[in-house]
C-alpha positions as CSV (number, residue, x, y, z in Angstrom):
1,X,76.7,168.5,-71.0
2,X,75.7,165.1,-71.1
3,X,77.9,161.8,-71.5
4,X,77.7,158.5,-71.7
5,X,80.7,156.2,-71.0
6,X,81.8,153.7,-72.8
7,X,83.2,150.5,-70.6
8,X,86.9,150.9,-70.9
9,X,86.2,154.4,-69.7
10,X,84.6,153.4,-66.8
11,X,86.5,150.7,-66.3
12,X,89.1,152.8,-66.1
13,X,87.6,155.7,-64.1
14,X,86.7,153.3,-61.1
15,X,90.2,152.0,-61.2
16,X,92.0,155.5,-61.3
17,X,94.3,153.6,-64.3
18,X,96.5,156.1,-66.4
19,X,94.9,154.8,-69.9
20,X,92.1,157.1,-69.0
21,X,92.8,160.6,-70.6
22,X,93.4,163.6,-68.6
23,X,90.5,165.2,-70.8
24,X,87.9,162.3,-70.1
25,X,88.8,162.0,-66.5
26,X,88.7,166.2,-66.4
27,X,85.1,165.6,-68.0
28,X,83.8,163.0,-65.6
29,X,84.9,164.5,-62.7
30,X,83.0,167.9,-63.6
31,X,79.8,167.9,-61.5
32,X,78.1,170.2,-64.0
33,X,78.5,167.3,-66.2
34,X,75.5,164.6,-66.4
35,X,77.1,161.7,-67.0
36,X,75.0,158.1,-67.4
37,X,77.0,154.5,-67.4
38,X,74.8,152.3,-70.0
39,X,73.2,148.8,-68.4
40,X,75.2,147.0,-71.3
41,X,78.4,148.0,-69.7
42,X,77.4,146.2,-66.6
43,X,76.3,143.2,-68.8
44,X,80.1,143.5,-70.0
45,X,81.4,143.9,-67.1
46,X,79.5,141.1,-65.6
47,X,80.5,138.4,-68.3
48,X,84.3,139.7,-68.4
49,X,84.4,139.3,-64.8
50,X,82.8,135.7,-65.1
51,X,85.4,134.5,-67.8
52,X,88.5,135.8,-65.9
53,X,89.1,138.8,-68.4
54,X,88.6,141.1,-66.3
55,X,90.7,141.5,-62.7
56,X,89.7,144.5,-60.6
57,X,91.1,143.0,-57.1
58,X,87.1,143.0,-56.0
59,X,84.3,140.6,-56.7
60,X,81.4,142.0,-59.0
61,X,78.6,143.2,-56.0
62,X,81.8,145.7,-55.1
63,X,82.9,146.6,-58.0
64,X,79.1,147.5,-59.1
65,X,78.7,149.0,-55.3
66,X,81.7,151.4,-56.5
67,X,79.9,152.8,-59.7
68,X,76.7,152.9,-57.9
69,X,78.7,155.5,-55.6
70,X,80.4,157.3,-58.5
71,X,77.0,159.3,-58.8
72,X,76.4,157.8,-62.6
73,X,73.3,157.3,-63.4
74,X,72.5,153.8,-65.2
75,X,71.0,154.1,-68.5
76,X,68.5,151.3,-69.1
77,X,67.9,149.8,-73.0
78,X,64.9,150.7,-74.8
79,X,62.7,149.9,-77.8
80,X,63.8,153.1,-78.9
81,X,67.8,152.0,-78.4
82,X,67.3,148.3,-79.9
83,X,65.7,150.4,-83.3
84,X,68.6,152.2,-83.7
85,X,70.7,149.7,-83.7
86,X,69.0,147.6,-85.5
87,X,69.7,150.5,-88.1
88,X,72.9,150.4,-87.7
89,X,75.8,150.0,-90.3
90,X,77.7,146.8,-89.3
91,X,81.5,148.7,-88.8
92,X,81.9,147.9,-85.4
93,X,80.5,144.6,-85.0
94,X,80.7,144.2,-80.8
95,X,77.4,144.1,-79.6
96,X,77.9,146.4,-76.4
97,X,79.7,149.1,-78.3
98,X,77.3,149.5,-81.1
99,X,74.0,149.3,-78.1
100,X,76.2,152.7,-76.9
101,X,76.3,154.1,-80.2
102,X,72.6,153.6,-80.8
103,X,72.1,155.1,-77.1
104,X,74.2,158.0,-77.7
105,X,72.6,158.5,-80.7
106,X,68.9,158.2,-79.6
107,X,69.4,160.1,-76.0
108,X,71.6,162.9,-77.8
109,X,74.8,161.7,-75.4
110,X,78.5,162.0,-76.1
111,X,80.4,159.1,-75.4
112,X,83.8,158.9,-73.7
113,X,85.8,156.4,-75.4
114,X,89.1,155.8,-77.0
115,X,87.5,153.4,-79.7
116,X,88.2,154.7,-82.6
117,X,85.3,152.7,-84.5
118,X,82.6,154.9,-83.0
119,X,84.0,157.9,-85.7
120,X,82.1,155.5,-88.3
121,X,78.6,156.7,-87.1
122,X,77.3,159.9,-86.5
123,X,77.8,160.1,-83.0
124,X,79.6,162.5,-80.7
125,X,83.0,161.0,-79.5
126,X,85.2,162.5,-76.6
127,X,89.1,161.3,-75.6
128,X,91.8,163.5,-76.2
């Protein structure tokens, strides 16, 4: 199957943190799972890491060196992603988490998340 991960998730994953479901790290860990890592979650990552919210004991060229060697492929935005969620009902109102909907959505993906926000919109949502 095919997943994308949200940023907590990834987060997460990289960090081997116990938040993470057994289910979604079960998942993720599968290699005949294809699972992609959305450019926006870098973006997040990038300005979390830049406003102190974000301490991973590593500077940003690791920690993005460390995904890069996960396997996950990076999922760029397109036209075709910005439509969608430009379409988009306004429930969750963070930027990156509705550009994942709208990729999910367009790219036929199942995210990994433990938001619960992403049940408003037809998407397919995997934690527990």
């Amino acid at each position: 199957m095919n997943y994308l991960l949200d940023t907590h998730t990834l987060i997460w994953f990289i960090t081997d943190n116990e938040k993470l479901s057994r289910k979604a790290k079960l998942i993720i860990e599968n290699k005949n799972n294809y699972c992609f890592v959305s450019i926006a979650s870098l973006w997040e990552i990038g300005i979390k890491f830049s406003l102190g919210r974000l301490d991973l004991n590593s500077n940003l060229v690791e920690i993005f060196r460390i995904i890069e060697d996960t396997g996950f492929d990076i999922l760029p935005i397109s036209v075709n992603h910005i439509l969608k969620n430009a379409s988009l009902d306004f429930f969750h109102q963070d930027p990156f988490d509705r550009i994942i909907i709208s990729q999910a959505i367009t790219d036929n993906l199942t995210i990994i998340s433990k938001d619960s926000q992403f049940d408003n919109y037809n998407v397919a949502v995997i934690w527990s």
